[in-house]
C-alpha positions as CSV (number, residue, x, y, z in Angstrom):
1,X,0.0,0.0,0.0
2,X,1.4,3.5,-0.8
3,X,0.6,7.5,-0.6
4,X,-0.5,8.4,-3.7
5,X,-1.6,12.1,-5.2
6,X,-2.8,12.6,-8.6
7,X,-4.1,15.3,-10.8
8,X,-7.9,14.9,-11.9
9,X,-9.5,12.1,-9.9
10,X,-13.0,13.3,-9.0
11,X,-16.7,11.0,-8.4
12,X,-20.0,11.8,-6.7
13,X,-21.1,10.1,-3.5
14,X,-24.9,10.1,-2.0
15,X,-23.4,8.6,1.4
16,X,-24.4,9.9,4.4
17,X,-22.7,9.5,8.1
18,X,-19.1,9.4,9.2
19,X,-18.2,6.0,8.0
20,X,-16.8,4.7,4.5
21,X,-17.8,6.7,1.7
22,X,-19.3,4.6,-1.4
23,X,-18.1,6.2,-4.9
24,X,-21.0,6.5,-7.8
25,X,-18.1,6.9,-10.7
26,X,-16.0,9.4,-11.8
27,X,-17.0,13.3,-12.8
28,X,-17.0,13.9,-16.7
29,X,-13.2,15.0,-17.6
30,X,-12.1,13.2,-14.6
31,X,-10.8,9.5,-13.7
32,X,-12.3,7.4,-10.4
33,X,-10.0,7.2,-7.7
34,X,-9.0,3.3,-8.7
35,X,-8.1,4.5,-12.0
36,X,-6.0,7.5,-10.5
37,X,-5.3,6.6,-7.0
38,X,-5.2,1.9,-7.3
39,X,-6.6,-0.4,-5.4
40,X,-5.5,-0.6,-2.0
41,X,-3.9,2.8,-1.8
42,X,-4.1,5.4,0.4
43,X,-4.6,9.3,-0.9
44,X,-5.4,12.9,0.5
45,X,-9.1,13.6,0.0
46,X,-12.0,16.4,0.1
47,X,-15.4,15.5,-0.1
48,X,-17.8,18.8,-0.1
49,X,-21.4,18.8,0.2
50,X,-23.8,20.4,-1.5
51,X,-24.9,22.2,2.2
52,X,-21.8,23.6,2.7
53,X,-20.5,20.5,4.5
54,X,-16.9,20.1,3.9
55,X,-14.0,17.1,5.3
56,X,-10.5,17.2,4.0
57,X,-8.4,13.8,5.0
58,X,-6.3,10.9,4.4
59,X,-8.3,8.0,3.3
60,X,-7.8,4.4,1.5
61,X,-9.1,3.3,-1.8
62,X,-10.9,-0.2,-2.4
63,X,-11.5,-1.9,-5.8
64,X,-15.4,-3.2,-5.2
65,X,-18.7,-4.1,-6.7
66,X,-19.0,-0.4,-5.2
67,X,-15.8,1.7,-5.1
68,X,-15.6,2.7,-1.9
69,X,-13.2,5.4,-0.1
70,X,-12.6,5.2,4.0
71,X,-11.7,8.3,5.7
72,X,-8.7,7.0,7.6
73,X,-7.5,10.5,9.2
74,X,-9.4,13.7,9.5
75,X,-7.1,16.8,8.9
76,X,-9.7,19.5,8.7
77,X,-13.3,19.8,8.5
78,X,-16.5,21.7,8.4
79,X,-16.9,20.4,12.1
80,X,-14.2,21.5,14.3
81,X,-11.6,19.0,12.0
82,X,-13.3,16.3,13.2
83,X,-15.4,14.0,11.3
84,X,-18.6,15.2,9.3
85,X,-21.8,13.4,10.0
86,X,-22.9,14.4,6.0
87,X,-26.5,14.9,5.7
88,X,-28.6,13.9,2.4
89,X,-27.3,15.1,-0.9
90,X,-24.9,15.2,-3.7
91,X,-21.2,15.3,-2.6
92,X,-18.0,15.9,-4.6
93,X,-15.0,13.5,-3.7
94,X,-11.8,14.5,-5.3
95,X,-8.3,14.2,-4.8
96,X,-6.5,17.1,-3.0
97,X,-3.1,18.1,-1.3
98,X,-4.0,19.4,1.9
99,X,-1.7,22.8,2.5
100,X,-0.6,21.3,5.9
101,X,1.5,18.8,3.7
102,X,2.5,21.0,1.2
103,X,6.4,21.6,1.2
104,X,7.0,25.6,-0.4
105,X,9.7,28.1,-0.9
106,X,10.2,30.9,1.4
107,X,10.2,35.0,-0.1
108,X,14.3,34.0,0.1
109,X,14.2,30.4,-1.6
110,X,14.9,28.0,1.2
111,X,12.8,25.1,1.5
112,X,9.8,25.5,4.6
113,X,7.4,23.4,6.2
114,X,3.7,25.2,5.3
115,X,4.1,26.5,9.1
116,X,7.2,28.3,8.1
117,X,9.7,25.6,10.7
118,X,12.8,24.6,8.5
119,X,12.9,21.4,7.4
120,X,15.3,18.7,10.0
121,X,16.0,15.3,10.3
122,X,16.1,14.8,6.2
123,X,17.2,11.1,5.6
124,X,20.5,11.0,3.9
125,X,19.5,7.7,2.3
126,X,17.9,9.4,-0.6
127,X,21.2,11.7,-1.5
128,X,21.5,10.3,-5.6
129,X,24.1,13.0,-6.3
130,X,26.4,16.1,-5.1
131,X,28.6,15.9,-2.1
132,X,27.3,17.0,2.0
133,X,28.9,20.1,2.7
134,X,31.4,19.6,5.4
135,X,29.2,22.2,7.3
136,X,26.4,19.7,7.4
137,X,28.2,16.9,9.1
138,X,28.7,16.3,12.9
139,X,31.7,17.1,14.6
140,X,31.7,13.7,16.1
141,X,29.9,10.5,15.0
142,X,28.9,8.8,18.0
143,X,26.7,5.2,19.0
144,X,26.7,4.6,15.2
145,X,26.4,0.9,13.5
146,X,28.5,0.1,10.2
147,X,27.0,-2.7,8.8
148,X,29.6,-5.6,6.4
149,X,27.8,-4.4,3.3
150,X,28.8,-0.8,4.0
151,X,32.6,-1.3,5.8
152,X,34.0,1.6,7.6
153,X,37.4,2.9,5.4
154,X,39.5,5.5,6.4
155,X,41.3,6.8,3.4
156,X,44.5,8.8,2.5
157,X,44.3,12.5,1.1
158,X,45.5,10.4,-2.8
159,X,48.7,12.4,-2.1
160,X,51.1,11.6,0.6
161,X,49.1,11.3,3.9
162,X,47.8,7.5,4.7
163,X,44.9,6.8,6.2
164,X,44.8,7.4,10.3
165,X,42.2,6.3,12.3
166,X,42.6,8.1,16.3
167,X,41.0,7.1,19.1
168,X,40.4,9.8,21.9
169,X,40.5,10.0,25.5
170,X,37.0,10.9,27.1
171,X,37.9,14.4,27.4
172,X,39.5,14.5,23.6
173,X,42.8,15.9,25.1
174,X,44.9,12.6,24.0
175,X,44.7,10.3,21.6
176,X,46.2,7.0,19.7
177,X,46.8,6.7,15.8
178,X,46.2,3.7,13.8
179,X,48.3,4.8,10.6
180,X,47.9,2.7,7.4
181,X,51.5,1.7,5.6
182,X,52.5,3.5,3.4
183,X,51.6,3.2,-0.2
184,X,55.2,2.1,-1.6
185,X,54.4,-1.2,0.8
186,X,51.7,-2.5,-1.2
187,X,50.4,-4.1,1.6
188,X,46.9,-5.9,1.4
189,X,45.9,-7.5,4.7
190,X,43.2,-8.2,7.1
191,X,43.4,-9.4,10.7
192,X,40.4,-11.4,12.4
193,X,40.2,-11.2,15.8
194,X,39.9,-13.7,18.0
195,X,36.4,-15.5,19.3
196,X,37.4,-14.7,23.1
197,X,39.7,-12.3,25.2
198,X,42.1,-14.8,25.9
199,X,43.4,-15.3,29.3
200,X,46.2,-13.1,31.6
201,X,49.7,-12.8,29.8
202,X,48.7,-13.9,26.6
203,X,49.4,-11.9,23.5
204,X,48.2,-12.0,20.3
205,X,49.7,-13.8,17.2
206,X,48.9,-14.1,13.8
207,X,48.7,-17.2,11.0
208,X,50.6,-15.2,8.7
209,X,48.6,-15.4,6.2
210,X,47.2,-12.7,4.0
211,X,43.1,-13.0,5.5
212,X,45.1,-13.6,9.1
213,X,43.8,-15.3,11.9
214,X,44.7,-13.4,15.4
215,X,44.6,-15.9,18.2
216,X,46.0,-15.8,22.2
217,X,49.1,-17.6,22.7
218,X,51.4,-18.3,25.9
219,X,54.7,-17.2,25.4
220,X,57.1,-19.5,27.5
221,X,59.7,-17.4,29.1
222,X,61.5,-19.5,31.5
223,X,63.7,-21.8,28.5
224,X,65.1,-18.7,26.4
225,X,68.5,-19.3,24.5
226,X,71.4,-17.5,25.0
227,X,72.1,-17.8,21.2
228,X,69.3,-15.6,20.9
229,X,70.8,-12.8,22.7
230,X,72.5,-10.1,19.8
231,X,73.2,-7.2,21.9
232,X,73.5,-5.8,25.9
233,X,74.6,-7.6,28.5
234,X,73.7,-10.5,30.6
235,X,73.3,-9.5,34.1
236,X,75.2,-10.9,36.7
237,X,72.1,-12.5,38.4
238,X,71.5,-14.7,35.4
239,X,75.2,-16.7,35.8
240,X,75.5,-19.2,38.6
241,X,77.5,-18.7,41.6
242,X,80.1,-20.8,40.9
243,X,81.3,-21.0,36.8
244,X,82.2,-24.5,35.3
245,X,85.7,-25.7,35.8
246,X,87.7,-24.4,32.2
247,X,89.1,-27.6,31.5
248,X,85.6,-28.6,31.1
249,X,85.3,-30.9,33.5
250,X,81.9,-29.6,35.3
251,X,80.7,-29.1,32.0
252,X,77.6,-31.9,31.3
253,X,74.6,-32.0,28.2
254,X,77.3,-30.4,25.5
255,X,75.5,-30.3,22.1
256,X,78.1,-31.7,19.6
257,X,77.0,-29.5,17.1
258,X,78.6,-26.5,18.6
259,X,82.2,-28.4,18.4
260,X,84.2,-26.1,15.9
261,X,87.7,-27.9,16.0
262,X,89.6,-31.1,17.9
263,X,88.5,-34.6,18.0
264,X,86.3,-36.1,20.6
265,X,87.9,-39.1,22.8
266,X,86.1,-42.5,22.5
267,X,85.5,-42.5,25.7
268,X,82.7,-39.9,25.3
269,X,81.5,-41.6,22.2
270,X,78.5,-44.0,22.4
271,X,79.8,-47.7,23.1
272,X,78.4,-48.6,19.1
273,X,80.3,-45.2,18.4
274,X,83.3,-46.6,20.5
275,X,83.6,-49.9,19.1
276,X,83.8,-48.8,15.7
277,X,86.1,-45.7,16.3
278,X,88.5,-49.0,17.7
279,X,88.8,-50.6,14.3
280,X,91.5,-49.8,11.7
281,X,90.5,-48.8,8.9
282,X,91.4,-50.7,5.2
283,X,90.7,-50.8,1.6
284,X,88.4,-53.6,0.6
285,X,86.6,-54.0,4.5
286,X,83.3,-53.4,5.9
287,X,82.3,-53.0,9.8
288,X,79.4,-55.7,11.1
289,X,79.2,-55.6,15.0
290,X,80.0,-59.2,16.2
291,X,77.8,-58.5,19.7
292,X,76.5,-55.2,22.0
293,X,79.3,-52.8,21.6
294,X,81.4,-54.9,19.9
295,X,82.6,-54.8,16.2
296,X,85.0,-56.4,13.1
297,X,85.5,-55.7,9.8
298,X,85.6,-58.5,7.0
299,X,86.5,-58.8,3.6
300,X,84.4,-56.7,1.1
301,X,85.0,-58.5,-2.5
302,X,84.2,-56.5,-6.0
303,X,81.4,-58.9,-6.1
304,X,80.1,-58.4,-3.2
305,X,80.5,-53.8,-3.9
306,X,79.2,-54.4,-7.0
307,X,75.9,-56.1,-5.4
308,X,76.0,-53.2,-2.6
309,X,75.4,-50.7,-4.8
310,X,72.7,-51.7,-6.9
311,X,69.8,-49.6,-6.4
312,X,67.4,-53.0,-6.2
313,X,66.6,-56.4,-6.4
314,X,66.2,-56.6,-10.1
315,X,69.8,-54.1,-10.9
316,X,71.4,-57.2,-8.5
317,X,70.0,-60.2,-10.3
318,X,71.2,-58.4,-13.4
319,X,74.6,-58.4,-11.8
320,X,74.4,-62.2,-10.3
321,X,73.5,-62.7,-14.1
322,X,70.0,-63.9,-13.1
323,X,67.4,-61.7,-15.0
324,X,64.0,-63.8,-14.7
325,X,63.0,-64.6,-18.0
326,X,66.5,-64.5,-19.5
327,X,68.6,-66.1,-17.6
328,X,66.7,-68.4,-15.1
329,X,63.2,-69.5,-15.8
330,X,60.0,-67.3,-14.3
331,X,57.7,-69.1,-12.0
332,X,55.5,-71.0,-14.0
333,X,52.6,-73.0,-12.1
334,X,53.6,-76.4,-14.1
335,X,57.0,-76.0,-12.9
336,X,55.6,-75.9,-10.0
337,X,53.8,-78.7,-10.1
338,X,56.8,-81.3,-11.4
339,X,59.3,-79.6,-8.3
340,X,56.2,-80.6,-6.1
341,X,56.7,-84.6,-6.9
342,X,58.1,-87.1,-4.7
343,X,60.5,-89.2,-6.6
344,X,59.3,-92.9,-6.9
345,X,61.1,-95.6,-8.6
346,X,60.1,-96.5,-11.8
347,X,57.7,-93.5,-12.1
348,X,58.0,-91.3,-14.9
349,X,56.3,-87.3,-15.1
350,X,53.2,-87.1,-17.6
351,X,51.4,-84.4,-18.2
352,X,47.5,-84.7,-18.5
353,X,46.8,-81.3,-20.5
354,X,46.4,-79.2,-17.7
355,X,49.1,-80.2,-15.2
356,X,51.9,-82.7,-14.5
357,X,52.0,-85.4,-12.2
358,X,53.6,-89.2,-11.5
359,X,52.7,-91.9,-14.2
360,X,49.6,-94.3,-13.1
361,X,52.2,-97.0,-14.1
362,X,56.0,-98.6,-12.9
363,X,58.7,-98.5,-15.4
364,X,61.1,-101.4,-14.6
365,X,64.6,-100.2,-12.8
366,X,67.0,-102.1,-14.8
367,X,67.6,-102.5,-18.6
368,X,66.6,-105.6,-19.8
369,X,67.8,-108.5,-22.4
370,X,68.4,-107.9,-25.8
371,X,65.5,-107.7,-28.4
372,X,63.0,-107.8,-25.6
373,X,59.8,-105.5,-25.6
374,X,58.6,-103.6,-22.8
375,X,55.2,-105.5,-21.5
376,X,52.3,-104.5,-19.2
377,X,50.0,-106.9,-16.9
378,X,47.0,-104.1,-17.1
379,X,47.3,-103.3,-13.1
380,X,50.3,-100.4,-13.9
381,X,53.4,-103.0,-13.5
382,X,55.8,-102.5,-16.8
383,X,59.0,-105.4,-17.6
384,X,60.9,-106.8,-20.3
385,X,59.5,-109.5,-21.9
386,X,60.5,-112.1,-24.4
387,X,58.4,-112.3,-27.4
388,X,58.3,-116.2,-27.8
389,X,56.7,-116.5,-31.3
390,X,58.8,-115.6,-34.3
391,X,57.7,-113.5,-37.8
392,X,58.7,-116.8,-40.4
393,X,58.7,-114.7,-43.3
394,X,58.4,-111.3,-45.2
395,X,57.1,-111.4,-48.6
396,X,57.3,-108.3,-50.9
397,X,53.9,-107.6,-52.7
398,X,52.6,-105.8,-55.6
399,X,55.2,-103.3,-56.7
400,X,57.7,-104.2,-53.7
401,X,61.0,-106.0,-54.4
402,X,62.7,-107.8,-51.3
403,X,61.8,-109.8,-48.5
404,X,63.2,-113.3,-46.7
405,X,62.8,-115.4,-44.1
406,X,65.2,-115.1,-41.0
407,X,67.4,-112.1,-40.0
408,X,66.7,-108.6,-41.3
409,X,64.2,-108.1,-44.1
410,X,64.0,-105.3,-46.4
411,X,60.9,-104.3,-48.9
412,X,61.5,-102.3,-51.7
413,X,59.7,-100.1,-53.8
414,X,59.9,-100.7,-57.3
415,X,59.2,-97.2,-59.3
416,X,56.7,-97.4,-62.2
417,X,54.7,-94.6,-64.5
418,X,54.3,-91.5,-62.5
419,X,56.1,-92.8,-59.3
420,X,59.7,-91.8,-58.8
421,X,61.5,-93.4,-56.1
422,X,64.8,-91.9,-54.3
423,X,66.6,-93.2,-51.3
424,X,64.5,-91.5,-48.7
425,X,61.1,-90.2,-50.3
426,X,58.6,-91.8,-52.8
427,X,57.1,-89.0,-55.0
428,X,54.4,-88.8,-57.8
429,X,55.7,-87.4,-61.5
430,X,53.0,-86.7,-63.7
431,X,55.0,-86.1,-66.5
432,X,55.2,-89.9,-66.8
433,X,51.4,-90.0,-68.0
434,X,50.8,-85.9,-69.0
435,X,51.8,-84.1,-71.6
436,X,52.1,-80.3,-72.9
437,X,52.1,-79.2,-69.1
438,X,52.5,-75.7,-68.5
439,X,50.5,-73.3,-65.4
440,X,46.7,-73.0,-65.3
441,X,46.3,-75.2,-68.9
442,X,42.8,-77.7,-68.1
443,X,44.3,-81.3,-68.0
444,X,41.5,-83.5,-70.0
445,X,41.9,-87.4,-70.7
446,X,43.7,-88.8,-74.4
447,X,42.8,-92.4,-73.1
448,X,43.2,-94.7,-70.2
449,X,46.3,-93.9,-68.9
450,X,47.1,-91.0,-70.6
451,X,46.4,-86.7,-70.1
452,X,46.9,-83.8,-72.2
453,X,47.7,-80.1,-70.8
454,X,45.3,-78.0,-73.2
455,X,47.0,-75.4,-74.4
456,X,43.4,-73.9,-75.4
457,X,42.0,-74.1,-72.6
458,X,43.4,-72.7,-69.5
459,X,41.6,-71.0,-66.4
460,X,43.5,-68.9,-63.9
461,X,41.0,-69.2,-61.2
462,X,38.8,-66.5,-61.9
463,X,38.8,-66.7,-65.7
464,X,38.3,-69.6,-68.4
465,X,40.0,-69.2,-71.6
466,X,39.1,-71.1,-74.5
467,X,40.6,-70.8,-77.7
468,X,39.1,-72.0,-80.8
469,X,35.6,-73.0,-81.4
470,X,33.2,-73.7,-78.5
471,X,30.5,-76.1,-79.5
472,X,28.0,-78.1,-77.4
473,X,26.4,-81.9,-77.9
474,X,22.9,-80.3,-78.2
475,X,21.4,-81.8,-74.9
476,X,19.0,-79.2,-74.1
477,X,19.1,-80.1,-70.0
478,X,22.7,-80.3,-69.7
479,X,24.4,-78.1,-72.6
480,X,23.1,-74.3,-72.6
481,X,25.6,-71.5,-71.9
482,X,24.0,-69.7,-69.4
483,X,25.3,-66.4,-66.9
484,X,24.8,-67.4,-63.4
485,X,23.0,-64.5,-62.7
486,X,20.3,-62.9,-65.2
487,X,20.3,-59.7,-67.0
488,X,23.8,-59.3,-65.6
489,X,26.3,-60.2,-68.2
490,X,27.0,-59.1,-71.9
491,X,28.2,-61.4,-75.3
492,X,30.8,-59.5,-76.3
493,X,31.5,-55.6,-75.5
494,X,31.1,-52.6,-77.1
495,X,35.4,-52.3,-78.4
496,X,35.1,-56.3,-78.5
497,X,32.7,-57.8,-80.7
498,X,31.4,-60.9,-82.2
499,X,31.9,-60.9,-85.9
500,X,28.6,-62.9,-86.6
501,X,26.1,-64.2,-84.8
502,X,24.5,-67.6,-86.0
503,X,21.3,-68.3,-84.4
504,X,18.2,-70.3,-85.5
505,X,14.9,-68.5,-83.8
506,X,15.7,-64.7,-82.1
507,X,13.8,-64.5,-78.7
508,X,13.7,-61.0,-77.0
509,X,12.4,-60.5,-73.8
510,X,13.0,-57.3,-71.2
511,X,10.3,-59.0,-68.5
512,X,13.1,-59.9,-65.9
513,X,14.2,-56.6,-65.9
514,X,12.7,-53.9,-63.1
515,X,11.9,-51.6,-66.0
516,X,10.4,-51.2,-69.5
517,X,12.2,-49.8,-72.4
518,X,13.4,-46.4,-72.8
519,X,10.4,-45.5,-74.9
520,X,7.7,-46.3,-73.1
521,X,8.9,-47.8,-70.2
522,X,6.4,-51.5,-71.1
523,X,7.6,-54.8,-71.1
524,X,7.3,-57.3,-73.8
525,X,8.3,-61.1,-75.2
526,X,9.0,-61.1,-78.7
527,X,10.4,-64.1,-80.7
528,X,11.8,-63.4,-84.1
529,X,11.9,-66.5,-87.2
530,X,12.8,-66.6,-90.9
531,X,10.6,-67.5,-93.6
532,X,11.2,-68.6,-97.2
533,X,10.4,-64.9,-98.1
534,X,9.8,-63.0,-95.6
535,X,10.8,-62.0,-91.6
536,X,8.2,-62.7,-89.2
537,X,7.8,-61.5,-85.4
538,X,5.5,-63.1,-82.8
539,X,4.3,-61.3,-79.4
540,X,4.6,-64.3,-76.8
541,X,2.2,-62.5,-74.5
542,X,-0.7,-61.6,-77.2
543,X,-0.2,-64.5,-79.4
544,X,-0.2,-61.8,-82.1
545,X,1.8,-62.8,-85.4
546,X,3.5,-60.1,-87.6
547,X,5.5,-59.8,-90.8
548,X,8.5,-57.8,-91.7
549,X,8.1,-54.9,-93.9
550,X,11.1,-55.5,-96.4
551,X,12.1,-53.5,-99.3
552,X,14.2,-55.3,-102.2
553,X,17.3,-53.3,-103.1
């Protein structure tokens, strides 16, 4: 809801009472007050009756069946500025600005209230432009808030002077300065205060960070260093009465690291420490202790450096000559499995396919007589046995030469037409029963025993050549020439063609094809035959028999 005035809002009202006017629509030339004024709104009002009655207020205007106008505040009226009790008749209700909230100019300019007070207490927020005359600002700011969206910033004069910020005594007569650095510093920081106030003798210390944490820390005093000390004097209260001995020997809890020059005796060495300090010291020897506090050295061979220094396992098996996979054999799970056997006597290692394990049967342990054949009894028991029957001849067969009866027998292979045989292989040479052979010539049969490479016909695997005529027996199931696939393949080519074609009947026929001719596009069987005088052409499809038109030349 909000104050609005507007020019031109006038209605009529036949309400009577002090109460909530109702609004009969807006003058001619004028607008109602929810045109001018809105719904909900509040606006400065007069409402004059025809009797001389008379109410000027501030009042709220509601959208209705019935506009109505409530007369909120009275600010002055025909009775005593209170509110009119309006009697019958015709009232005007317009929109007004009452002079009591009328801002004006004085005879010298300045800005007055209509009572002629000068205007205070102006709200700053609504300054858009232009800069508050130092003359309008307090000498002090005092039990003010700064809000995070609006941070307090003290700046410098953009010259030489940085930023101060002083905090008085009560009475203003002293105060402390919180200077910024200076500008050549380019310093950027913030501190963040600490969540409580610590407790007695703490001080503050910072993270050292950039957005720094401040924080309450304990400062130990009672362990301070000496080394720490760059300047004055150590008062005499801080030494001990009596001074350690100079030779030292009062002196106890020495850090080592302070030792500049000289050797330190064994005896103030660590008994390890002491032990090896004893031993002499030779090329070739490393120090092993040999018990608590006690140590040796022992012989350090090139080997044994050269497997010291290796960064790792795999740099010293390189040096041992042991790479895995090179020089000795990588696990392998099969391996495994024969080194995981017990040895048995007479057992051999078989594999199964998978993995490798003793034999299911007993070789014997000892060799046996000569000529004798290893036998089994079927329960996994193998000896030597004597095969008591004898072979009591060997005859040589059909194309085999050789044979006998007792001692070693040999078969030979006798070599015929188209078998060649050498001292260790038996091979097939078809030259013994071909002739004419050359590469890809068709091999075809000139009698029983005989072939023939034709030299006119050859075929390359992917094309048959034949030279010379190509005729066929006549058998009309067996002997066509025919494409493997249809309307696919040409006789002949456009640069390669047949010189004459000699054909009894000519049949034509585009009905396998997708589409008609290139005229008009139809489809037709045609067969074409010779007559004594004259060309003839059947339609298949019709039945429809026509003759050639010729013309003797």
């Amino acid at each position: 809801m909000a104050l609005v005035v507007n020019d031109r809002v006038k209605e009529t009202s036949t309400t009577t009472g002090t109460g909530t006017f109702d609004l009969a629509g807006a003058v001619s030339g004028f607008e109602s007050f929810v045109a001018g004024i809105g719904n909900s709104n509040t606006t400065y009002y007069a409402i004059v009756n025809e009797n001389g009655e008379f109410e000027v207020g501030l009042g709220t205007v509601t959208d209705a069946a019935t506009d109505t106008l409530s007369r909120t505040t009275i600010i002055s009226s025909s009775n005593s500025d209170s509110a009119v009790n309006f009697g019958a008749g015709t009232k005007n209700v317009f929109c007004t600005l009452p002079a009591s909230k009328a801002v004006i100019l004085d005879s010298s300019g300045n800005i007055v209230a209509n009572n002629g007070s000068n205007l205070t207490n102006l709200n700053a927020t609504n300054l858009a432009s232009g800069t508050v005359d130092n003359a309008r600002l307090p000498s002090t700011i005092s039990d003010k808030t700064i809000n995070a969206a609006r941070p307090l910033t003290v700046k410098g004069d953009g010259s030489s002077a940085d930023g101060q910020l002083i905090l008085n005594c009560s009475q203003n007569s002293h105060g402390v300065k919180i200077t910024s650095p200076a500008h050549s510093a380019n310093a950027t920081w913030e501190w963040i205060l600490p969540v409580d106030d610590g407790t007695s003798g703490q001080v503050l210390t910072t993270d050292g960070t950039a957005q720094a944490q401040l924080s309450w820390t304990t400062i130990d005093l009672t362990a301070l260093n000496a080394d720490n000390l760059t300047s004055g004097t150590v008062p005499d209260a801080r030494f001990p009465a009596t001074l350690p001995a100079v030779n030292g020997s009062a002196l106890t809890n020495l850090n080592a690291s302070n030792l500049a020059s000289g050797t330190v005796d064994n005896a103030r060495l660590d008994a390890d420490l002491a032990a090896i300090g004893g031993l002499t010291s030779a090329a070739d020897k490393g120090i092993q202790f040999t018990g608590s506090g006690t140590a040796a050295t022992y012989d350090l061979t090139a080997a044994g450096k050269a497997l010291l220094d290796d960064a790792n396992a795999a740099a010293q098996r390189t040096t041992l000559g042991l790479v895995i996979g090179t020089d000795v054999q990588a696990y392998d799970a099969q391996l495994a499995d024969i080194a995981g056997l017990s040895p048995t006597s007479g057992k051999i290692i078989q594999g199964d396919g998978s993995n490798f394990g003793l034999s299911a049967f007993t070789l014997p342990t000892a060799d046996g007589s000569a000529n004798q054949v290893l036998q089994t009894d079927g329960s996994g028991a193998v000896t030597f046995a004597t095969i008591s029957a004898d072979i009591t001849g060997v005859t040589a067969g059909s194309g085999l030469t050789g044979g006998g009866t007792t001692g070693d027998v040999t078969l030979n292979v006798g070599a015929g037409t188209g078998i060649d045989v050498a001292a260790d292989a038996i091979s097939v040479d078809v030259s013994d029963f071909m002739a004419n052979g050359a590469d890809n010539r068709i091999v075809t049969a000139t009698g029983a025993d005989a072939q023939n490479a034709e030299a006119n016909l050859t075929f390359d695997g992917s094309t048959l050549a034949v030279t010379g005529a190509l005729t066929t027996t006549g058998n009309t199931t067996t002997d066509h020439v025919l494409p493997n696939t249809s309307d696919t393949f040409d006789l002949g080519a456009s640069d390669n063609v047949w010189r004459n074609v000699y054909t009894g009947d000519l049949h034509l026929s585009n009905e396998g094809k997708e589409e008609g001719n290139a005229i008009d596009g139809t489809k037709g069987n045609w067969t074409i035959q010779e007559g004594a005088e004259h060309l003839y052409i059947l339609n298949n499809k019709s039945g429809k028999k026509y003759r050639f038109k010729l013309e003797e030349m």
